[in-house]
N, C-alpha and C positions, 0 to 999 in steps of 0.2 A: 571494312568500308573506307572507299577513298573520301580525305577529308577535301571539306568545302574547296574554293578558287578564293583567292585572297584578291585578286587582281582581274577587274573586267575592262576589256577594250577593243579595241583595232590590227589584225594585222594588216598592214598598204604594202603594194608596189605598185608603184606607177599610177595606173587608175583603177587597179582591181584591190579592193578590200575585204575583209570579211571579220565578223565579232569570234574575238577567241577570250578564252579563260586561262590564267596561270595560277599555279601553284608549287607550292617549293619540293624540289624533290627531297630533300633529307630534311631530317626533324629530331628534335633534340626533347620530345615530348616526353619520351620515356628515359631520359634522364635523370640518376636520382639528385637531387637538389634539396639545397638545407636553406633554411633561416638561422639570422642570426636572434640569438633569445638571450634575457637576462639570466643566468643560472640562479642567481636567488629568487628570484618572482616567476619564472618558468614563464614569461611575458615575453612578445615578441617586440626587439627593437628595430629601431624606425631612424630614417635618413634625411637631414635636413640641409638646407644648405646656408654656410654660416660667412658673414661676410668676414674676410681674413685679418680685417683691420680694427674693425669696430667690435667684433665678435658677435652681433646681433643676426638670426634668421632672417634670410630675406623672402620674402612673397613671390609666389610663380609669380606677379604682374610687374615685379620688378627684373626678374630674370633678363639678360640679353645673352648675345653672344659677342665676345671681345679677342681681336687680331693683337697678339705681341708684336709692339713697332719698336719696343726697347725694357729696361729693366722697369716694373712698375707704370708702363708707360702700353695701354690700348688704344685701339680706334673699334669704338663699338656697331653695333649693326643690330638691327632690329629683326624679328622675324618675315617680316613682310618685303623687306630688302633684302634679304637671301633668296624671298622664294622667286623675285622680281628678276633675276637672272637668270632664273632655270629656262629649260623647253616652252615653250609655250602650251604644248599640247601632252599631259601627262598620261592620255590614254590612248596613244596610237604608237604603233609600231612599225616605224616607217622605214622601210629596207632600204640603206642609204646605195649600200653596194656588193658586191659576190666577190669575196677571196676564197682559192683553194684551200680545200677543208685541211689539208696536212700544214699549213703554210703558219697557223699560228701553233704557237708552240705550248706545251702542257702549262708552264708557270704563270700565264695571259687568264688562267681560267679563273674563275672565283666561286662564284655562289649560280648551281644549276635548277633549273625550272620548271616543269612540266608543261608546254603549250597547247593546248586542243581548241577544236573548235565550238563556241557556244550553244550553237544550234544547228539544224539542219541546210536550215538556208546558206549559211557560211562551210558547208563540207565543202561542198567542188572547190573555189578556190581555194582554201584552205589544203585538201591534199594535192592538188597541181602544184601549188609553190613548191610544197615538201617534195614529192615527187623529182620536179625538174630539178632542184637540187641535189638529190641523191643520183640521178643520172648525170649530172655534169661534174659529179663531185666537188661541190660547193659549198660554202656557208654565207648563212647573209650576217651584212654588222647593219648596226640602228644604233639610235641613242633613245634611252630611255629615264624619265624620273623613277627609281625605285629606293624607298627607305629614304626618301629625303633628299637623294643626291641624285645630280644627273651620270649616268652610265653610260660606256660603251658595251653593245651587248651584242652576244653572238649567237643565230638561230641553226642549231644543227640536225638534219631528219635522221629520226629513230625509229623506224618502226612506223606505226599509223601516226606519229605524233613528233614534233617538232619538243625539242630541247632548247630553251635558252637558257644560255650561260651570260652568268653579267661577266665582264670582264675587270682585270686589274689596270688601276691608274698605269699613266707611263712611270710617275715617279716611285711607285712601288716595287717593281722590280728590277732585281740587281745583275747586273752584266757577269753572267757565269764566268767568261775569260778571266777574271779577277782570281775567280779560286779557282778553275779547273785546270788554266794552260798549262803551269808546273805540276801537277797532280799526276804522277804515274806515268811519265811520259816514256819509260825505259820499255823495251817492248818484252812478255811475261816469257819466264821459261817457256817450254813445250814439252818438259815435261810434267811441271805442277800446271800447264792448263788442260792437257790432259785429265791427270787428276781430279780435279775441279769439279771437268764437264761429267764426269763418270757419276762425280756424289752428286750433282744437280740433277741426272737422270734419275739416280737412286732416289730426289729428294720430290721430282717430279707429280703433280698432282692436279688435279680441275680445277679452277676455283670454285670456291665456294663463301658465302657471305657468313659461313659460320669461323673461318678465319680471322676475321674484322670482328668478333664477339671481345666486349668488356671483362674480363676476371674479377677487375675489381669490385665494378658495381656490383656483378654476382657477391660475393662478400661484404658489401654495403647491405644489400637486401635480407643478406642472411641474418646479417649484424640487427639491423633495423624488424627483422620476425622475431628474434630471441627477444630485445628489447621487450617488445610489446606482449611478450609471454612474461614478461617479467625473469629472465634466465639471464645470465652472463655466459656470452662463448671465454670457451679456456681462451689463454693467450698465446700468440702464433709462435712457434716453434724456431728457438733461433736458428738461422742456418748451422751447420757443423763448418768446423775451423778445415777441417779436412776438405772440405769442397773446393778451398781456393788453391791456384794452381800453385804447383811448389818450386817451380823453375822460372822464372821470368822470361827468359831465352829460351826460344823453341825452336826446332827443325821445320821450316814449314812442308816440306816433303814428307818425314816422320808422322806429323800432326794428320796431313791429309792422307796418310796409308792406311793408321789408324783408323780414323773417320769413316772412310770407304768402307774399310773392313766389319767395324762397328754397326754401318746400317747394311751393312749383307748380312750379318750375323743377327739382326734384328727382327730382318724380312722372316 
């Protein structure tokens, strides 16, 4: 069952609008997740916040938010004066402009969404935007309030439904030239890329989402079913001393003949 829409409002361009719903595409719902408990009183504890100088709890009504202008030294801001700078309009979705869909680049992207339309009244416009987009090969950017902050967001058509992606601050990401321009710049044998290409074919495969599966949690859950059986799992088996490599220096030619060989003899 698809969960609820967290998010109801407007998509606009220009003078056609229509009511859409969003929701988050990924969820961390089935994550396993702990509290922290007393171990002597098997009681859960709890988070306050304690002013750093007096040592006394402070009251949500005393809570603000405070900018470092020096050592010990803020300039405070209330909640009503942050939200005073935002958007004016936290429920519309107002298509500022159309950049080519290949033009932003993987590390721009952030947190993805699921767009649809609310009702029936809002289908037509709704898949004409999408639509003409996918035919001119386009994305729209907006600004939107989400989570408190205003964002630049990017609408990309998927199928019957429209994706947005919030996007990353400017100042969040870093100018790859930094690390990559010396990174590898000598051009690779031809015959270890040969190699290479042979065990990628060998290694070739669909994706699939069972790729991107947790281990660990699996062995948290296991951990957390014994528990409640009242059983202890044995304790996990040291790796053997023998597994680590015995040569520091290796033939990379050697290494990949092996490898090859290894998943042919596998197959």
């Amino acid at each position: 069952m698809a969960p609820r829409p967290f998010w109801k409002g407007y998509l606009k361009l220009s003078l056609v609008n229509c009511p859409v719903t969003m929701t988050p595409a990924t969820s961390e719902a089935e994550k396993v997740r702990f509290h922290t408990m007393n171990a002597h009183t098997g009681n859960r504890v709890i988070s306050r916040y304690i002013d750093s100088v007096t040592g006394k709890p402070v009251s949500d009504e005393d809570e603000v938010k405070g900018y470092a202008r020096g050592e010990d030294d803020y300039v405070l801001l209330e909640d009503d004066e942050i939200d005073a700078v935002a958007l004016e309009s936290t429920r519309t979705i107002d298509i500022d402009m159309f950049v080519p869909a290949d033009s932003i680049g993987w590390i721009w992207y952030d947190t993805p969404h699921y767009l649809n339309p609310a009702d029936r009244v809002g289908e037509e416009a709704f898949a004409v935007i999408r639509a003409a987009m996918a035919e001119t090969g386009t994305v729209g950017i907006a600004r939107l309030v989400l989570y408190r902050r205003e964002r630049a967001v990017m609408l990309e058509p998927r199928g019957n439904g429209i994706v947005l992606w919030t996007l990353r601050y400017g100042d969040e990401v870093r100018d790859e030239a930094e690390y990559f321009d010396k990174a590898g710049t000598e051009k690779p044998n031809a015959q270890l890329m040969k190699l290479v290409k042979a065990l990628i074919d060998e290694r070739k495969k669909p994706w699939s989402p069972d790729m991107a599966t947790d281990p660990v949690q699996d062995r948290l859950l296991d951990l957390i079913a014994a528990k409640k059986k009242g059983r202890k799992r044995a304790p996990k088996a040291k790796a053997s001393a023998d597994a680590a490599p015995k040569d520091n220096v290796v033939s990379i030619m050697d290494a990949l003949k092996r490898s090859l060989a290894a998943e042919k003899k596998g197959k």
